[in-house]
N, C-alpha and C positions, 0 to 999 in steps of 0.2 A: 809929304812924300806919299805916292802909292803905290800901293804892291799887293801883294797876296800876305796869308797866313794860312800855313800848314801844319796840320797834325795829321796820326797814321789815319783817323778816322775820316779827314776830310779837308777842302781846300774852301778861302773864298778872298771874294776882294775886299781890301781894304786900304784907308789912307790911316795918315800915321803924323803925328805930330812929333817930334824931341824937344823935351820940356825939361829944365832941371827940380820938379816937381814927383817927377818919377827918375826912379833909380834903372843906370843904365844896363839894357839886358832884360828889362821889364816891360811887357804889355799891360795896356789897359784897355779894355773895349766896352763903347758902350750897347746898350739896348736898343734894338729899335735901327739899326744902320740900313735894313732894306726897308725902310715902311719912305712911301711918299711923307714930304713935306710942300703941299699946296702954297704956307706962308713964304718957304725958300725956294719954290718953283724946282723943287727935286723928284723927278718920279722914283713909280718904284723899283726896286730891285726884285728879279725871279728869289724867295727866299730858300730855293729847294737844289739853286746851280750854284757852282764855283765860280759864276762870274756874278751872284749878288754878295752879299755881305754878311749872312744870317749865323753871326758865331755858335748859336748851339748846334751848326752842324761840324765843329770843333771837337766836341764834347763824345765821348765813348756814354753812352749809356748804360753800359754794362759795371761801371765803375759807382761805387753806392757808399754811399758815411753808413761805418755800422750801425749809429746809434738815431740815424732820424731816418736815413733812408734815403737822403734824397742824391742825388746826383751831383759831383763834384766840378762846378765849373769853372771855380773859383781859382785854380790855383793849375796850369797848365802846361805843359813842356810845348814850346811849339817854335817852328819857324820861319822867318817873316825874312821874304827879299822885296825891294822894291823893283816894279816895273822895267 
């Protein structure tokens, strides 16, 4: 299925598998969804528009683990309609 995923911070495109592997009401996204794949004849996505794919631009940056510091991408409110 394809569709968007949204949070307050930002929008982009994505498809979307349902698997009973993951629990319903759960995303999983991986790395790497706007970069070309030459081997599967995919170009690439704009990484910086809501029409590629580029989930860190999901992610609020302003959001930080007290203890390491780094950015929470892990773990997100967001929501996803299909096309």
């Amino acid at each position: 299925m394809a569709g968007h995923a949204e949070t307050p911070r930002g929008r982009v495109r994505a498809r979307a598998e349902v698997t009973p592997a993951i629990m319903p009401g759960v995303v999983c996204g991986n790395h790497g969804w706007w970069a070309a794949c030459a081997e599967l004849g995919l170009l690439p996505l704009d990484p910086f528009s809501d029409r590629g794919a580029n989930l860190n631009l999901l992610v609020h940056a302003d959001s930080h683990d007290p203890i390491s510091g780094a950015t929470q991408p892990f773990a997100l409110a967001l929501t996803a309609t299909p096309s």
